[in-house]
C-alpha positions, -999 to +999 in steps of 0.1 A: -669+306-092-677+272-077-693+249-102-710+215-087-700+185-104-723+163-120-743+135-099-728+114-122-694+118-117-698+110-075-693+075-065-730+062-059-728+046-021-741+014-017-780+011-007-784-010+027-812-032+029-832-037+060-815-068+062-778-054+073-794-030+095-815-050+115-790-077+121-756-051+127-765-036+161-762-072+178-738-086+159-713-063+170-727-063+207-724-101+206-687-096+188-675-072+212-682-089+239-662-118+227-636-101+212-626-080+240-612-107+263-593-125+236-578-090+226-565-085+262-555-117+265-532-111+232-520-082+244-505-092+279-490-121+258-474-098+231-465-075+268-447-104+281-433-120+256-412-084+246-409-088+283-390-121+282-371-112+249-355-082+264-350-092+298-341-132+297-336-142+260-314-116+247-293-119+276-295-158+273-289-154+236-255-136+244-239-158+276-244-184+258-229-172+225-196-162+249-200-193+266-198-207+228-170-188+223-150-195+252-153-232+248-153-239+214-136-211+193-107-196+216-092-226+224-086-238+182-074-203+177-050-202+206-037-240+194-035-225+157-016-194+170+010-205+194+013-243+186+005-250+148+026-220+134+053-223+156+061-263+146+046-258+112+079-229+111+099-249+125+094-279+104+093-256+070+128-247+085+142-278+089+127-293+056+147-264+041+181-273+055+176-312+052+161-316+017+163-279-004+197-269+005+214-302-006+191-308-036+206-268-043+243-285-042+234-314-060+220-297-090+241-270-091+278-290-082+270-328-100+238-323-123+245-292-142+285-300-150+266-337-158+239-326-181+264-302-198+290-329-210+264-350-221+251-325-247+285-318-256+283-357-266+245-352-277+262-329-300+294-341-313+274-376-323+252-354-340+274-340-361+289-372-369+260-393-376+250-360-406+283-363-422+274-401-421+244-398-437+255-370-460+280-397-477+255-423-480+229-396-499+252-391-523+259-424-528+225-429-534+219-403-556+244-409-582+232-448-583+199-433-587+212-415-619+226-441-639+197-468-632+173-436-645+194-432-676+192-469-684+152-468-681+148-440-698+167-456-727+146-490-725+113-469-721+119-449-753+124-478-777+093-493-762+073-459-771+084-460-804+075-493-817+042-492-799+038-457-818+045-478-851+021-503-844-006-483-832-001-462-868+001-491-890-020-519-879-043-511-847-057-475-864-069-495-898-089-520-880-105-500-853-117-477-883-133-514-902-147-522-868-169-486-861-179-490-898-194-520-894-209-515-864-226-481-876-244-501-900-257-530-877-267-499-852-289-482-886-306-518-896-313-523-856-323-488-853-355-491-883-364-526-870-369-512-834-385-477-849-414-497-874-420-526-840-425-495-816-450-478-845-469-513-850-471-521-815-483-481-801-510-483-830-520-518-815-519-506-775-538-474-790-573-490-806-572-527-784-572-510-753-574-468-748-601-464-772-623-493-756-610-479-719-624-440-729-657-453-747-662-473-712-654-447-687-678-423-709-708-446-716-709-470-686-689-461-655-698-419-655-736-425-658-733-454-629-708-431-605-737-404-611-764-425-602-746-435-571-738-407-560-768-389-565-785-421-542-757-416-515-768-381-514-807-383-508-793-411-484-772-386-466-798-360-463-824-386-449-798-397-420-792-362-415-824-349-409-837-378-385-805-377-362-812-331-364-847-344-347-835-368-327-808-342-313-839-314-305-861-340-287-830-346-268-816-307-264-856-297-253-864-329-231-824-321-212-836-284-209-874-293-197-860-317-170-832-305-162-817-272-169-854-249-163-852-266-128-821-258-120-819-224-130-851-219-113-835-233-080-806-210-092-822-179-096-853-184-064-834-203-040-796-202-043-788-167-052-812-149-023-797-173+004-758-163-009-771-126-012-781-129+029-750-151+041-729-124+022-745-095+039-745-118+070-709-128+065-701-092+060-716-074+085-699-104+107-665-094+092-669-056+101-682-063+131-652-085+140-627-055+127-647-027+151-648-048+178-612-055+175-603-018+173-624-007+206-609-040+222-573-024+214-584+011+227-599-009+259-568-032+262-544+001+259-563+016+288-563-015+312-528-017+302-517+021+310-537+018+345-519-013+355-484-001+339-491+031+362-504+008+392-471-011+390-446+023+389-465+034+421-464+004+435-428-012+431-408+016+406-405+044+419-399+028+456-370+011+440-359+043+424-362+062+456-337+028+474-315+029+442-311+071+445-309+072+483-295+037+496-273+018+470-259+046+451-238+059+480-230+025+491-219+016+457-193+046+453-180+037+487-177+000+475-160+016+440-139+040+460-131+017+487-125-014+468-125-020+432-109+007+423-075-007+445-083-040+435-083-027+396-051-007+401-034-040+417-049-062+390-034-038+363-001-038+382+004-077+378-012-077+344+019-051+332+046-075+356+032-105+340+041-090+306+078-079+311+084-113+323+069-127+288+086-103+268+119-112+289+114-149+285+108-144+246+140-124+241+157-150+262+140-176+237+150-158+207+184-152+218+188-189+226+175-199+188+200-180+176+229-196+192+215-230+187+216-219+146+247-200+148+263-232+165+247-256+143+253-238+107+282-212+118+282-173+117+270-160+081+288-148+058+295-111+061+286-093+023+322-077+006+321-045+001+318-036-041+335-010-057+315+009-067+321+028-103+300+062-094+313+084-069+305+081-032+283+110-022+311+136-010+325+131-041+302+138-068+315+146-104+319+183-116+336+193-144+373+199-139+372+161-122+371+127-137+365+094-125+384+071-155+418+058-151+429+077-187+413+114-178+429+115-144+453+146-141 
């Protein structure tokens, strides 16, 4: 069963005064009528400008990227391949033979042997210069021993008569001396006590007592008086700068702020509602009038695309089908394709002769080396202490000298 929803829950449309109605109709007649053209315009610009992009530019774009190519990136990498790393080779080559090969014999034939027999004399004076020093410790030491016996001996007599006299003469005194000057330290003690008594008794009724009956009887009863004054004072200043603030808050509202929310609310606000609507109905009018421009531009458009495929494509199709097509095969037949096969066939001779003229190269670097440095050494054959692979172990067989039958 169907219920209706509540009015309430709908979204209430928008009332339209007679305003907006009376002035859409020729707005968008007055729109479309200048819209139209400037929408055609845009399209056949849009049109040709795709036009340009994928017939002129993109091509452009990419000869001149090969041009860019050609001229600026194939020749560095052609100089990098078959110039730099060929002398860069050469010269890591020769830097090897002229500087690492000798500094090799050097270090191994004069440095090492070198640096070995002088820490075999690093070593030797070493072990001299401890037993040296060793002797000389000892030495020391037992010097060391007797001078410490002989002040050790000195010191103890020294502590023992300055024990005696510490007993016998400097422990009566000191005892005479803290006697005496306990007693001073009592009489000073109740001379100080009764002067500080006589003296807070004095301090007490010449100047607190007269301070407190003053502060009580004078100064309270003067402070209250005042400050009751300053009060009414305050409240009197008060209230005449409260009146002077109304007169001033109701004279700023009469003059100025009644009138301008009167201009506000009768003049400003009913103009803005009508420029709105105005501006609005402008704006949708625009958007409309764009739209049906589109529709009309798409149409003008389609007739003239078709115009132009009747009139120059599909007579161009009918000579590309029925003219050049043929002629072209007989051209590819005819022509290229010999010209391709001969082309291919002096590419492929030009490359045996480059591969023949490279081995010939090689070949000649490696007599110029073997002449210069002499045939390498040929690697001597090592005995080898497993058996060779046709003659494996098993277990009536040995390979040791002592388990051989």
């Amino acid at each position: 069963m169907d219920l209706e929803k509540p009015s309430a829950a709908r979204p209430a449309t928008q009332a339209e005064g007679c305003l907006a109605v009376a002035i859409r109709v020729p707005v968008r007649i007055v729109v479309l009528v200048l819209v139209v053209p400037v929408r055609m315009v845009w399209d056949a610009l849009v049109v040709s400008g795709r036009f340009l992009r994928d017939t002129l530019f993109r091509p452009l774009g990419r000869a001149f990227g090969w041009v860019a190519r050609a001229l600026f990136v194939w020749p560095w990498v052609a100089l990098w391949r078959y110039v730099v790393l060929p002398v860069g080779g050469a010269l890591a080559r020769l830097g090897h033979v002229l500087l690492v090969v000798p500094a090799v014999w050097l270090y191994r034939t004069v440095l090492t042997p070198l640096g070995h027999a002088l820490a075999w004399t690093a070593r030797k004076a070493g072990a001299l210069l401890a037993l040296t020093f060793t002797g000389l410790l000892t030495a020391l030491k037992w010097c060391a021993g007797g001078v410490l016996t002989v002040l050790d001996w000195i010191l103890g007599g020294v502590e023992a008569v300055c024990g005696w006299v510490y007993a016998r003469l400097l422990t009566p005194v000191g005892r005479a001396v803290a006697w005496v000057f306990k007693g001073i330290g009592m009489v000073l003690a109740a001379v100080a006590f009764g002067a500080y008594t006589a003296v807070a008794w004095l301090v007490r009724y010449l100047l607190v007592v007269p301070a407190v009956w003053l502060y009580t009887w004078v100064l309270a009863p003067v402070g209250r008086g005042i400050a009751f004054l300053a009060g009414w004072c305050a409240r009197i200043v008060r209230t005449v700068f409260v009146g002077i603030g109304a007169a001033l808050h109701w004279t700023a509202r009469v003059l100025l702020v009644l009138p301008a929310l009167a201009v506000w609310r009768w003049v400003l606000v009913p103009v803005g509602r009508a420029l709105a609507v105005v501006a609005r109905e402008i704006a949708e009018a625009l958007g409309h009038a764009w739209r049906i421009a589109g529709y009309v531009s798409l149409a003008v458009g389609r007739f003239l695309a078709r115009l132009f495929r009747w009139t120059f494509v599909e007579p161009a199709r009918w000579a590309y089908r029925t003219v050049l097509t043929p002629v072209g095969h007989a051209v590819r037949d005819l022509v290229l394709r010999p010209a391709a096969e001969a082309a291919r066939a002096v590419r492929r001779t030009a490359r045996q002769a480059l591969e023949s003229a490279r081995d010939s190269a090689r070949q000649a670097r490696a007599d110029f080396r073997r002449m210069l440095f002499g045939t390498p050494a040929e690697p001597q054959p090592v005995a080898r202490r497993e058996p060779a692979a046709g003659e494996t172990r098993t277990l009536g067989s040995s390979t040791t000298a002592l388990m051989k039958d």
